[in-house]
C-alpha positions as CSV (number, residue, x, y, z in Angstrom):
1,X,-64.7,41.5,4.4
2,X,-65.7,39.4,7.4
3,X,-68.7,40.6,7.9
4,X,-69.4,39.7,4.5
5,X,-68.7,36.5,5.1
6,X,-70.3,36.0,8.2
7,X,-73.5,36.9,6.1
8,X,-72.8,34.8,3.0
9,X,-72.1,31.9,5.6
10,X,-75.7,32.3,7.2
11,X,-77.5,32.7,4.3
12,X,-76.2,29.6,2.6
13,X,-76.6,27.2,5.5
14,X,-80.2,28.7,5.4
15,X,-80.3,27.9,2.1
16,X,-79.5,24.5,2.7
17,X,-82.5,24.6,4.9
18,X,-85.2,25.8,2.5
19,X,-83.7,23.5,-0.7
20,X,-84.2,20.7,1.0
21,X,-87.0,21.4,2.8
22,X,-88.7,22.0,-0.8
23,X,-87.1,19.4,-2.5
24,X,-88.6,17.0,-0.2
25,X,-92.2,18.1,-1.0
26,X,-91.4,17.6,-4.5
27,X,-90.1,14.9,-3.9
28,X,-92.8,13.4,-1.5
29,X,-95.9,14.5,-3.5
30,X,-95.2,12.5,-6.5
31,X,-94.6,9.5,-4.5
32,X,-97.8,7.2,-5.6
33,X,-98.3,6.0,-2.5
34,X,-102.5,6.6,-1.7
35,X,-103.1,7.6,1.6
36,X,-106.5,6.7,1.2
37,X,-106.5,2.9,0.2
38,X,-103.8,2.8,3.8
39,X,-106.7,4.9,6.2
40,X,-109.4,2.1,4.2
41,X,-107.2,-0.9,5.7
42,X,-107.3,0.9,9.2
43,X,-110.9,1.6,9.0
44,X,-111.1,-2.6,8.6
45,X,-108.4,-3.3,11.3
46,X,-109.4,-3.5,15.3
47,X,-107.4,-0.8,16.9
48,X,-105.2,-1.9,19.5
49,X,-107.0,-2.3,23.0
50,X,-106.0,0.7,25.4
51,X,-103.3,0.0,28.3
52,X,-104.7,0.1,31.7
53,X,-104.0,3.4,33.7
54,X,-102.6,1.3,36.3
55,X,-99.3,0.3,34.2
56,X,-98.9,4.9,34.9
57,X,-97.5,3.5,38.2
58,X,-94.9,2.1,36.6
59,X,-94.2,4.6,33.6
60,X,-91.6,2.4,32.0
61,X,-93.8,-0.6,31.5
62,X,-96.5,1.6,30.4
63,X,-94.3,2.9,27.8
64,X,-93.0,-0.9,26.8
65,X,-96.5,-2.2,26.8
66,X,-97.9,0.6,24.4
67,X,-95.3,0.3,22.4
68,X,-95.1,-3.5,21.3
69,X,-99.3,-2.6,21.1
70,X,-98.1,0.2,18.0
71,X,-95.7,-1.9,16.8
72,X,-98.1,-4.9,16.4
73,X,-100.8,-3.0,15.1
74,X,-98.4,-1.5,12.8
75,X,-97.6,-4.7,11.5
76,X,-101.5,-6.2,10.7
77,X,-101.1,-2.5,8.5
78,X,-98.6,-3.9,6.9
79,X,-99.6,-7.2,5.9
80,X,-103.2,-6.0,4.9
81,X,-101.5,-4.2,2.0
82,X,-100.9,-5.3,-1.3
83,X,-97.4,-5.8,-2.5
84,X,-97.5,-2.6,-5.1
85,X,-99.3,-0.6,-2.1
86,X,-96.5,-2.0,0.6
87,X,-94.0,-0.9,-2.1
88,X,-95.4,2.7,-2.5
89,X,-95.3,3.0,1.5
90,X,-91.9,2.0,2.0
91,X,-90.5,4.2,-0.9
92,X,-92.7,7.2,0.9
93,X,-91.1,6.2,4.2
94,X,-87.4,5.9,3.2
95,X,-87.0,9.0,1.1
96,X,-89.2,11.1,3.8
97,X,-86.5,9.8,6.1
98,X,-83.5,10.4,3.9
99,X,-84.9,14.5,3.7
100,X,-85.7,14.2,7.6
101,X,-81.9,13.6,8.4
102,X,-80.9,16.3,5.6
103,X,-83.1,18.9,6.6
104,X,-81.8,18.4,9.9
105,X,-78.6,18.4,8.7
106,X,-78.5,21.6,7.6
107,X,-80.9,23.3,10.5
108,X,-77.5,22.3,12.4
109,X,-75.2,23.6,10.1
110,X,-77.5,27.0,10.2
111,X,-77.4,27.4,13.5
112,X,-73.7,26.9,13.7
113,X,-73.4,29.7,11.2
114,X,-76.2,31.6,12.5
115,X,-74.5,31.5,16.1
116,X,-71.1,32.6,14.4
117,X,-73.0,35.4,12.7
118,X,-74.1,36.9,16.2
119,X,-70.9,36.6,17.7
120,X,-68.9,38.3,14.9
121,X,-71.7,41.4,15.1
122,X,-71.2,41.0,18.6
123,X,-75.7,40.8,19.2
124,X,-76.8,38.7,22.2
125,X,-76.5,35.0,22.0
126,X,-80.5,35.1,23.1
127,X,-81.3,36.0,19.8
128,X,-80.1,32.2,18.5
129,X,-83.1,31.7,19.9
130,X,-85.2,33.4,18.2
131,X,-83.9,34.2,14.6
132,X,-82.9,29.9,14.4
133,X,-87.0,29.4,14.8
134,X,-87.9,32.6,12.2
135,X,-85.5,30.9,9.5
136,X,-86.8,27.6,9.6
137,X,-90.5,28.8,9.9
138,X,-89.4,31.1,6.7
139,X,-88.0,27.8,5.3
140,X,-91.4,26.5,5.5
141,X,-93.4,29.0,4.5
142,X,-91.4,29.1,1.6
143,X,-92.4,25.9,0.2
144,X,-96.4,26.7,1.6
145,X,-95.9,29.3,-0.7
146,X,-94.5,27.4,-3.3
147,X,-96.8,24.7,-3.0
148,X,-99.9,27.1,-3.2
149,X,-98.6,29.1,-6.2
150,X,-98.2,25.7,-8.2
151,X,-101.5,24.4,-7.6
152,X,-103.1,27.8,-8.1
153,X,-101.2,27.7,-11.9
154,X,-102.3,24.3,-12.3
155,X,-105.7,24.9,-11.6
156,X,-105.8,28.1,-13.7
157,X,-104.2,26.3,-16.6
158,X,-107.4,23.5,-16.1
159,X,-109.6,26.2,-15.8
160,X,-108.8,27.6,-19.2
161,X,-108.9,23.8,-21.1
162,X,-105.5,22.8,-21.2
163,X,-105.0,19.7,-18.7
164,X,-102.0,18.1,-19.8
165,X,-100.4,17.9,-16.9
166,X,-102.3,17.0,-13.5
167,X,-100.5,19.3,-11.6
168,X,-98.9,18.2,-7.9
169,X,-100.1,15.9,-5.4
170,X,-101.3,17.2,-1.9
C-alpha cells in the first residue's frame, strides 16, 4: 500500500506540472496582445548604445550600467504603445507570470514527491537527476503535442469549408 502511494504521490505532483504547464498556453495564446505591432515599435526605436568593454573590469558596474540601459529602453517600448496595446502587454505579462510561479510551484512539489518516491523504492538519489528533467521535458512535450494536434484539427476543419472558429493563436 505504500508503494502505491508513493506512485500516486508522484504522478499527481507531475500532474500538477503538465496542467499548468498547458493551461498556461491556453491561456497565453488567446491573450490579444500582437507581437507584431510591439517588434514594429522596436524596429522605430534606437537600440540602447553598447557598454564599453572596459566597465568588464569592474563586473558589477558593467552589470548596473546595462541594466538601467534595458530598463530605459524598455520604458521608450512602453510609452510608444497605445493604451489598448499597453493594456494587452501587461495582461500577457501578469498572467505569464502568475503560470511562471505555478509551474514552478508544482516542479517543486514534484521533485519533493519524486525524491520520496526513490527513497521509498530504495533507487539512487542520482536518478532525481535525471527522471526530475524527463518529467518536465514530458510536461512540455505534452502541450507541443497538444498544441500541434489542435491546429492540425483546426486547419483540417478550414480545409474542408467550415471556419467558424479561427482556431488557436501561436
Amino acid at each position: 500500500m505504500h508503494e502505491l502511494i508513493a506512485w500516486c504521490g508522484f504522478l499527481g505532483a507531475w500532474a500538477l506540472v503538465v496542467g499548468p504547464v498547458h493551461q498556461a498556453y491556453l491561456e497565453l495564446s488567446e491573450e490579444e496582445f500582437e507581437r507584431e505591432k510591439f517588434e514594429g515599435i522596436r524596429g522605430t526605436l534606437a537600440p540602447p548604445e553598447p557598454i564599453s568593454a572596459w566597465w568588464w573590469l569592474f563586473p558589477p558596474a558593467h552589470l548596473l550600467l546595462s541594466r538601467h540601459r534595458t530598463e530605459d529602453y524598455k520604458d521608450q517600448m512602453l510609452l510608444a504603445l497605445d493604451d489598448e496595446d499597453f493594456a494587452n502587454l501587461m495582461s500577457y505579462m501578469n498572467k505569464a507570470s502568475a503560470w511562471m510561479v505555478v509551474g514552478a510551484g508544482g516542479v517543486l512539489i514534484a521533485t519533493k514527491e519524486t525524491f520520496e518516491l526513490l527513497e521509498h523504492l530504495e533507487w539512487p538519489e542520482w536518478l532525481l537527476f535525471v527522471i526530475v528533467p524527463a518529467m518536465f521535458l514530458f510536461s512540455v512535450a505534452y502541450t507541443v503535442g497538444q498544441a500541434r494536434r489542435d491546429k492540425r484539427a483546426f486547419a483540417a476543419r478550414q480545409a474542408g469549408g467550415r471556419t467558424t472558429h479561427p482556431g488557436p493563436r501561436s
